[in-house]
C-alpha positions in Angstrom: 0.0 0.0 0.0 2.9 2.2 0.5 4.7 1.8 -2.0 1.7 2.1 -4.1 1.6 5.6 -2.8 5.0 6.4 -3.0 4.6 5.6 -6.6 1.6 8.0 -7.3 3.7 10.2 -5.6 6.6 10.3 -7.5 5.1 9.9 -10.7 2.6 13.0 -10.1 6.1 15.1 -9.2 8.1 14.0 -12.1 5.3 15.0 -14.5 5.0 18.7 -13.0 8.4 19.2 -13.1 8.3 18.1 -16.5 5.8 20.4 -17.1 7.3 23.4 -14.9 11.1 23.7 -15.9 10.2 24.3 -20.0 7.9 27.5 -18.8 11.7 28.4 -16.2 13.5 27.8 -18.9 13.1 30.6 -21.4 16.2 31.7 -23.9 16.6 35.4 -24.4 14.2 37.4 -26.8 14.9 38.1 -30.8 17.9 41.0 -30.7 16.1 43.5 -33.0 19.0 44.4 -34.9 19.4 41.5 -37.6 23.1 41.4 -38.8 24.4 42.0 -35.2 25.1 38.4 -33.6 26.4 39.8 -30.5 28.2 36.0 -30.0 32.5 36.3 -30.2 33.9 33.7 -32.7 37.9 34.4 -32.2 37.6 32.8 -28.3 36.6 29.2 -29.9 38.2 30.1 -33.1 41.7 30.6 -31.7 41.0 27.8 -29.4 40.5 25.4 -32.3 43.3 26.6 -34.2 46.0 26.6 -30.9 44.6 22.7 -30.7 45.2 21.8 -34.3 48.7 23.1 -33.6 49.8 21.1 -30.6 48.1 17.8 -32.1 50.3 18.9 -35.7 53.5 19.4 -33.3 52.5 16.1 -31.4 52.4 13.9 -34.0 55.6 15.4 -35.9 57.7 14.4 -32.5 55.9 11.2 -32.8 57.2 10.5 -36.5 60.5 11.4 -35.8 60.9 9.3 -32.4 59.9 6.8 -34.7 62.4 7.4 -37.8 64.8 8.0 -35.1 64.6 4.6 -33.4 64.5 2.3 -36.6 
């Protein structure tokens, strides 16, 4: 019988929080001003590009530990 409840319970909770946290969880209106993205690209641009570097440099010490050894 308890557990029956605890069920009910549980289940009733899940579905209003289900229903609840779309309504919380609004983005940000339309900016107005088309053309003006407001979002920086050189952080995660530069980021990208430092990466590709390192994994270049990476795998040139790789091939030559390699050569180096046979």
């Amino acid at each position: 019988m308890k557990k029956d409840y605890i069920k009910k319970v549980s289940t009733f909770l899940a579905i209003i929080i289900i229903l609840i946290v779309p309504v919380l969880t609004y983005a940000q209106p339309i900016d107005p001003t088309p053309g003006n993205p407001d979002a920086p690209v050189d952080g995660g641009l530069s980021l990208l590009i430092a990466g590709g570097i390192g994994y270049g440099v990476k795998k040139m010490k790789e091939k030559r530990r390699k050569e180096n050894e046979k």
